[in-house]
C-alpha positions as CSV (number, residue, x, y, z in Angstrom):
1,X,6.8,-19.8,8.9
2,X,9.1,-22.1,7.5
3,X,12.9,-21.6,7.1
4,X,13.1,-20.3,4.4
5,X,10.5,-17.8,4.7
6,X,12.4,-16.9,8.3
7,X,15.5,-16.7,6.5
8,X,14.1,-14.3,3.3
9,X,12.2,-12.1,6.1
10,X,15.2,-11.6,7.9
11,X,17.5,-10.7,5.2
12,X,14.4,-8.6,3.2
13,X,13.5,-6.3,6.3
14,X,16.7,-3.7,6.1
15,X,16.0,-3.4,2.2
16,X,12.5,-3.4,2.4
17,X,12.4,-1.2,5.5
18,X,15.0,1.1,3.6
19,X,12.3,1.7,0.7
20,X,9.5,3.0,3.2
21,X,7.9,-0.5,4.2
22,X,7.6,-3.3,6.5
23,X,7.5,-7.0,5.3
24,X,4.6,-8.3,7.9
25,X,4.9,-12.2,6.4
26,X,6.6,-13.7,4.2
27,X,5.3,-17.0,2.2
28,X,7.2,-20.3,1.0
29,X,4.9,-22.8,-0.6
30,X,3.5,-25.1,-3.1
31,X,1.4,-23.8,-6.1
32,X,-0.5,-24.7,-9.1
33,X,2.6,-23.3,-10.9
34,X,5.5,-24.6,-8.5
35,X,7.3,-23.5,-5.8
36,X,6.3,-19.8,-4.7
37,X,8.0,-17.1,-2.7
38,X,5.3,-14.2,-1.5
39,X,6.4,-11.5,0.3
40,X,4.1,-9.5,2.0
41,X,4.1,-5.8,2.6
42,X,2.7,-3.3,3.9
43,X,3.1,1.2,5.2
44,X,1.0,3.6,6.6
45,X,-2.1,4.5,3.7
46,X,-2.0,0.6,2.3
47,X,-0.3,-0.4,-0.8
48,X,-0.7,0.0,-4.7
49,X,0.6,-2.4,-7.3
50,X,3.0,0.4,-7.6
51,X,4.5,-0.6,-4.7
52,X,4.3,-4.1,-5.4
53,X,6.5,-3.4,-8.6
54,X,9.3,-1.2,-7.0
55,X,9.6,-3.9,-3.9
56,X,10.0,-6.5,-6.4
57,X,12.6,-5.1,-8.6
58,X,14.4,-4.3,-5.3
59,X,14.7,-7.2,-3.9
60,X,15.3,-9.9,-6.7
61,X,18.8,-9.1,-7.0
62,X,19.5,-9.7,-3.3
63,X,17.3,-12.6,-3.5
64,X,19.4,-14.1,-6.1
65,X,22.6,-13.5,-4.0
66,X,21.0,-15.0,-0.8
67,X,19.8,-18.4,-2.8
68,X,16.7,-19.1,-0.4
69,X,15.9,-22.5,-2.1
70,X,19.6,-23.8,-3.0
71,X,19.0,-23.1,-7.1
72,X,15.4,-24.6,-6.8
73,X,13.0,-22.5,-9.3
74,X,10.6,-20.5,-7.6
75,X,8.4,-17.9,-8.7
76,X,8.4,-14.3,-6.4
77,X,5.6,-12.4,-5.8
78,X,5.2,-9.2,-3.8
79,X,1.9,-8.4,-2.4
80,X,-0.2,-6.4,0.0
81,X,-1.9,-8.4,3.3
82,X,-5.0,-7.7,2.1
83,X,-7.6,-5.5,3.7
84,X,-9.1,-8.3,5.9
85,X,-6.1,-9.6,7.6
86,X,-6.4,-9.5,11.1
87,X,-4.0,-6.7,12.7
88,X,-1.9,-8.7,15.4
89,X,1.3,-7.6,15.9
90,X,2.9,-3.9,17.3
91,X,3.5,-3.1,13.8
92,X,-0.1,-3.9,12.3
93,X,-1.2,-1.0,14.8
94,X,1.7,1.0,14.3
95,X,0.9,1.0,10.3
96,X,-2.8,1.7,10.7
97,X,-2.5,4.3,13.4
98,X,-5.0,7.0,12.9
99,X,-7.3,4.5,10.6
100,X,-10.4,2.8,11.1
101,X,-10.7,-0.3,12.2
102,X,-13.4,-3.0,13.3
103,X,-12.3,-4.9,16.6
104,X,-14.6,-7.6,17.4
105,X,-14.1,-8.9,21.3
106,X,-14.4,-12.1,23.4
107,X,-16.5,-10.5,25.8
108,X,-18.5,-7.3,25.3
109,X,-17.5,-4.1,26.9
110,X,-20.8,-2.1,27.8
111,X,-22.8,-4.6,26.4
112,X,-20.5,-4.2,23.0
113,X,-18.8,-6.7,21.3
114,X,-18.0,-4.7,18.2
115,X,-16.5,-1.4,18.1
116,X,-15.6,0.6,14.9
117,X,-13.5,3.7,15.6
118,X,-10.2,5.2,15.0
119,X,-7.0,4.0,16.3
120,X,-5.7,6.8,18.1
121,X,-2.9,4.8,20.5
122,X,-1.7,1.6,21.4
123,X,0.6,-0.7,23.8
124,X,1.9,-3.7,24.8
125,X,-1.4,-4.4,26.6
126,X,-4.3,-2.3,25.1
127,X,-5.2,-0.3,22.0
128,X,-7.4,2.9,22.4
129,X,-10.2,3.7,19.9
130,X,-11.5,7.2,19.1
131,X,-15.4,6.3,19.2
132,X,-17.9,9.0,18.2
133,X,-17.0,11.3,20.9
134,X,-16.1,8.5,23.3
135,X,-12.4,7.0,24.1
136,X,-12.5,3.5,24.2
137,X,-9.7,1.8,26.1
138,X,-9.8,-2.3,25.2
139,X,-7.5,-4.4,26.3
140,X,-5.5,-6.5,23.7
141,X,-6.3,-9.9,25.5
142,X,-10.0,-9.3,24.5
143,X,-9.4,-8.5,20.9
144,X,-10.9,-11.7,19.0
145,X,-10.1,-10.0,15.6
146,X,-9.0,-6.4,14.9
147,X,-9.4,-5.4,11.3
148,X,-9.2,-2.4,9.2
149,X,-12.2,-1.0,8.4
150,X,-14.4,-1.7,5.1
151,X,-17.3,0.8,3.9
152,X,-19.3,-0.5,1.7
């Protein structure tokens, strides 16, 4: 991230935190249309343009105090990650808790590389997927990509 995308998730996360979400990246660059500021969010259930709209007009005030850019134009926008971003962090899992995800792995477990199943725990070291019937424990270092889930 750059600074000021540091400095803008830093200040956001109490507000944005307050409303019911977590900010899991923040954005600072270059578009067609100028300078732009995303910030990502993101709760338990995913996100609707609703939310998009109620994060926004909550945080351009404060924005305005803070002065990210020094009086530079930019243009905000307030999105969801997107159902494809890899999960990564403690709070991806905490957020998707009891959903279900794909997790693709360097090196198959019981022949598997691929499990789809529920995320019923997680730690610093492992995440534990409700399979079928089956528990699978897998440990974090093998997890190539972990994303939610998408039935087509």
């Amino acid at each position: 991230m750059s600074k000021i995308a540091d400095s803008v998730k830093e200040f956001l996360s109490p507000i944005v935190e307050n409303l019911g979400y977590k900010i899991v990246d923040v954005e600072f660059a270059k578009k067609y249309n100028g300078d732009n500021l995303t910030v990502f969010i993101d709760k338990a259930g995913g996100i609707k343009i609703e939310d998009c709209e109620l994060v926004h007009k909550t945080i351009d005030q404060p924005l305005d105090e803070l002065n990210p850019t020094n009086d530079k134009p930019y243009t905000l926008n307030v999105s969801s990650p997107g159902l494809d971003r890899p999960l990564k962090t403690d709070d991806d899992f905490e957020i998707n808790l009891n959903e279900i995800l794909e997790v693709k792995l360097f090196q198959a477990i019981n022949k598997q590389k691929v499990f789809v199943g529920t995320l019923s725990s997680f730690n610093k070291d492992c995440i534990v997927l409700q399979v079928n019937e089956d528990e699978i424990t897998i440990d974090r270092k093998l997890i190539s990509k972990a994303t939610k889930y998408i039935d087509f």
